[in-house]
Kinemage of the C-alpha trace (Angstrom):
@kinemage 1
@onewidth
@group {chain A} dominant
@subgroup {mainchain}
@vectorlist {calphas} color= white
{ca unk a 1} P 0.000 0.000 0.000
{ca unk a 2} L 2.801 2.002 0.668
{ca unk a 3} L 4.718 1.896 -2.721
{ca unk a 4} L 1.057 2.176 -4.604
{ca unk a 5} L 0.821 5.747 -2.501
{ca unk a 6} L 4.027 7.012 -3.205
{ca unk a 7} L 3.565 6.155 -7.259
{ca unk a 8} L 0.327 7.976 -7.565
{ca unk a 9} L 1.784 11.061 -5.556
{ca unk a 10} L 5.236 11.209 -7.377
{ca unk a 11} L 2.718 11.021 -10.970
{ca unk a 12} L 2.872 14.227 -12.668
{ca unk a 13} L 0.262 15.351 -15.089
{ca unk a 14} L 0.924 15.176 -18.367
{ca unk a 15} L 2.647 17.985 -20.334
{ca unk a 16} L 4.119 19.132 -16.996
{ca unk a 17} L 7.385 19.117 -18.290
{ca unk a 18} L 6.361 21.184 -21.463
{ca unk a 19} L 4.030 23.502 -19.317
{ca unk a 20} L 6.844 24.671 -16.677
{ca unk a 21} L 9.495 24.765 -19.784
{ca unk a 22} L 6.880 27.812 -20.900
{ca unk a 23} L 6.353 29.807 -17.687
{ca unk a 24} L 10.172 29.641 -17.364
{ca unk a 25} L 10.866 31.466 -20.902
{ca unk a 26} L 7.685 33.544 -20.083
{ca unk a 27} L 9.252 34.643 -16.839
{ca unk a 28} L 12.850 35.210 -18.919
{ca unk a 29} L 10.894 37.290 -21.721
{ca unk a 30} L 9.198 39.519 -19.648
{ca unk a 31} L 12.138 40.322 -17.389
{ca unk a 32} L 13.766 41.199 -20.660
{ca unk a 33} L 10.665 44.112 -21.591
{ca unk a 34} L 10.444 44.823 -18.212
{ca unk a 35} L 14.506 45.802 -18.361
{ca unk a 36} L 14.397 47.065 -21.437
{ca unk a 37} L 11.621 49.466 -20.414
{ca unk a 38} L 12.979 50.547 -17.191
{ca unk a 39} L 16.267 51.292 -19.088
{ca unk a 40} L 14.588 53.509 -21.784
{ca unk a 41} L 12.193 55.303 -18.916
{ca unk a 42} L 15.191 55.891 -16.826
{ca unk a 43} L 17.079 57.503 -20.052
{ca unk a 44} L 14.112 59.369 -20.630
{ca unk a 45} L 14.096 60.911 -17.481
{ca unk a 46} L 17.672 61.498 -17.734
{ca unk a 47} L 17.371 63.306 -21.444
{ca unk a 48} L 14.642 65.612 -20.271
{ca unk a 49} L 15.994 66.307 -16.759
{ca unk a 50} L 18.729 69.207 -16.373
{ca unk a 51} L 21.614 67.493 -15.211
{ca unk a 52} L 23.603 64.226 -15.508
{ca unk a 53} L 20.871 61.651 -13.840
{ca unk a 54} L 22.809 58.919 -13.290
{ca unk a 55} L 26.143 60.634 -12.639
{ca unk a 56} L 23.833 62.099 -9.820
{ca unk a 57} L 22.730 59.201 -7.833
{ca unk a 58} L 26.106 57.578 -8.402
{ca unk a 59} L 27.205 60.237 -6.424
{ca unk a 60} L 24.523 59.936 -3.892
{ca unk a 61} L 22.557 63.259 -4.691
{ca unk a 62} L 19.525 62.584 -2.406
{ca unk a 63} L 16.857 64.057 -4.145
{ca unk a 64} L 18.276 62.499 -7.223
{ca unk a 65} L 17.775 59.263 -5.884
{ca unk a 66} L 14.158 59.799 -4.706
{ca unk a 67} L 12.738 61.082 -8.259
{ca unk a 68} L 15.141 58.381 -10.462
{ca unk a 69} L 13.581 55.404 -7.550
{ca unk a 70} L 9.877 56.960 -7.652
{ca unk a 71} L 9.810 56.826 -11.601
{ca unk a 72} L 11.005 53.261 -11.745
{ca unk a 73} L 8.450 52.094 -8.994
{ca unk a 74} L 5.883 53.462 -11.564
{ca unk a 75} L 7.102 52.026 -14.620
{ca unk a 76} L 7.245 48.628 -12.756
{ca unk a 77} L 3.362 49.066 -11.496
{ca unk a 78} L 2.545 49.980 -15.421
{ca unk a 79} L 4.647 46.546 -16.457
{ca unk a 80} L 3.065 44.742 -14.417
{ca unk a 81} L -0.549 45.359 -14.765
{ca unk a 82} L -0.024 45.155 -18.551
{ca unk a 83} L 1.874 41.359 -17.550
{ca unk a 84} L -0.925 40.755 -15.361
{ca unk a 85} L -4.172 41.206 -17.831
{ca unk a 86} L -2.047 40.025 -20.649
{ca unk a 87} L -4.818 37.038 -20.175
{ca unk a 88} L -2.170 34.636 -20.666
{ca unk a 89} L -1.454 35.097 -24.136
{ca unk a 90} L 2.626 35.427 -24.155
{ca unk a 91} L 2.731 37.189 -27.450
{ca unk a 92} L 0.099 39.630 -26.794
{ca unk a 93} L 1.225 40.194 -23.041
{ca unk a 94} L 4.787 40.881 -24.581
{ca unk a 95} L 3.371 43.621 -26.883
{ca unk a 96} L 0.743 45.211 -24.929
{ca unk a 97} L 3.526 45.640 -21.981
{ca unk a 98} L 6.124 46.966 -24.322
{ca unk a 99} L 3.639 49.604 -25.569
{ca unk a 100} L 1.642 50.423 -22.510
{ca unk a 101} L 5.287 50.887 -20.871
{ca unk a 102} L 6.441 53.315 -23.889
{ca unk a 103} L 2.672 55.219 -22.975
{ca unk a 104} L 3.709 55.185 -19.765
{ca unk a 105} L 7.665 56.684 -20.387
{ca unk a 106} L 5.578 59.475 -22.080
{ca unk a 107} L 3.161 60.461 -19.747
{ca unk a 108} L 5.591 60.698 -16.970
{ca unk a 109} L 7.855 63.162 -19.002
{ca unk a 110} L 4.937 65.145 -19.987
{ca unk a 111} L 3.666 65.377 -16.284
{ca unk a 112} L 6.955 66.204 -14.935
{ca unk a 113} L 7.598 68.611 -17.123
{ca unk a 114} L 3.458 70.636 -16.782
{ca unk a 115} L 4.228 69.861 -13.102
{ca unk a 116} L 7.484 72.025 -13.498
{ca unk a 117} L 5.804 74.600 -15.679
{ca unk a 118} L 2.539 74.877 -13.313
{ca unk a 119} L 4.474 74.681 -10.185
{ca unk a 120} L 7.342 77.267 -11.021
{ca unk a 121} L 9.958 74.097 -9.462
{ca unk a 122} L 13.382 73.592 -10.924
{ca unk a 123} L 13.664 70.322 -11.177
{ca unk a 124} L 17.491 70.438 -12.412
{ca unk a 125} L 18.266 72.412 -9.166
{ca unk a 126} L 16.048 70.536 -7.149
{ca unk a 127} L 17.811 67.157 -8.112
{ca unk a 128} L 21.404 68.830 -8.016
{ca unk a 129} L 21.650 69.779 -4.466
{ca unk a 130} L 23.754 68.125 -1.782
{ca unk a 131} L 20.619 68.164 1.062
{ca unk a 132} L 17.392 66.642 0.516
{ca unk a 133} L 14.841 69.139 -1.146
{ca unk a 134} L 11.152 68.323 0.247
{ca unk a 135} L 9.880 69.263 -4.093
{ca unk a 136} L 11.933 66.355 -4.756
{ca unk a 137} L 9.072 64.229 -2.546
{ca unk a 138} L 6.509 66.113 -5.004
{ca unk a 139} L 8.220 64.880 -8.175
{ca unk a 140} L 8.207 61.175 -6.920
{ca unk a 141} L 4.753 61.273 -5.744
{ca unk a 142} L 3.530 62.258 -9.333
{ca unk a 143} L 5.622 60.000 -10.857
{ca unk a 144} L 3.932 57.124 -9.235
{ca unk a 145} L 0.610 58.406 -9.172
{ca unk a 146} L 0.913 58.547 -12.777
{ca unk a 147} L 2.144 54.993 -12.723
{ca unk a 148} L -0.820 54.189 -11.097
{ca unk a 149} L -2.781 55.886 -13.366
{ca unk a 150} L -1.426 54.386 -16.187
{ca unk a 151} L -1.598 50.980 -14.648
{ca unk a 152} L -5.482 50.832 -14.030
{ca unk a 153} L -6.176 52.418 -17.695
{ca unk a 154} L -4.295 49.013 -18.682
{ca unk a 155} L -6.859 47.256 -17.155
């Protein structure tokens, strides 16, 4: 009785093999567009920022750090509501993360920049100085409330 309980529990259905051979190249695809995005997003902020970005939090420039960590927390929340109703379709997942991520690059430059213009902040100071700058909390919080913003429009 023994053995005959330990064959039926060590069964796997079948196409297991096939099944968790897909999830793992899923995983390894969307790790790619999720990379590839936060890369772009974080150039984009860099391009359309005064200053040197990531020469800036290299060196540890608080308030640097805060808006550069703020707008990758909201492209992550944009990946992965566009991963999560991908409805299980790799291909289509792929793309419509991709793209809603490239929406999302957009819209945060846009609002950073109207933010800047409405608010009279300098960013480019703002991000430049040594001591932490409480507009640099500001910036972050509308990056990621775009982010979510972006994220439930995905869905």
């Amino acid at each position: 009785m023994t053995s005959h309980l330990a064959a039926t529990t060590l069964a796997l259905p079948a196409g297991f093999g096939a099944d968790l051979g897909k999830g793992i190249g899923a995983i390894a695809l969307y790790a790619i567009i999720g990379l590839v995005l936060m890369l772009i997003g974080f150039y984009a902020i860099d391009w359309t920022t005064p200053g040197k970005l990531s020469e800036l939090v290299r060196t540890g420039k608080p308030n640097a750090v805060i808006v550069t960590a703020s707008g990758m927390v909201s492209m992550a929340l944009i990946i992965v509501v566009a991963i999560f109703f991908s409805a299980g379709d790799l291909t289509a997942g792929l793309i419509t993360s991709f793209v809603y991520g490239l929406i999302g690059i957009v819209v945060q430059v846009l609002a950073v920049r109207t933010l800047e213009w409405v608010t009279k902040l300098d960013v480019g100071r703002t991000i430049e100085a040594d001591e932490f700058a409480p507009a640099s909390v500001v910036v972050a919080a509308v990056h990621i409330a775009l982010g979510l913003i972006v994220a439930v429009a995905i869905s």
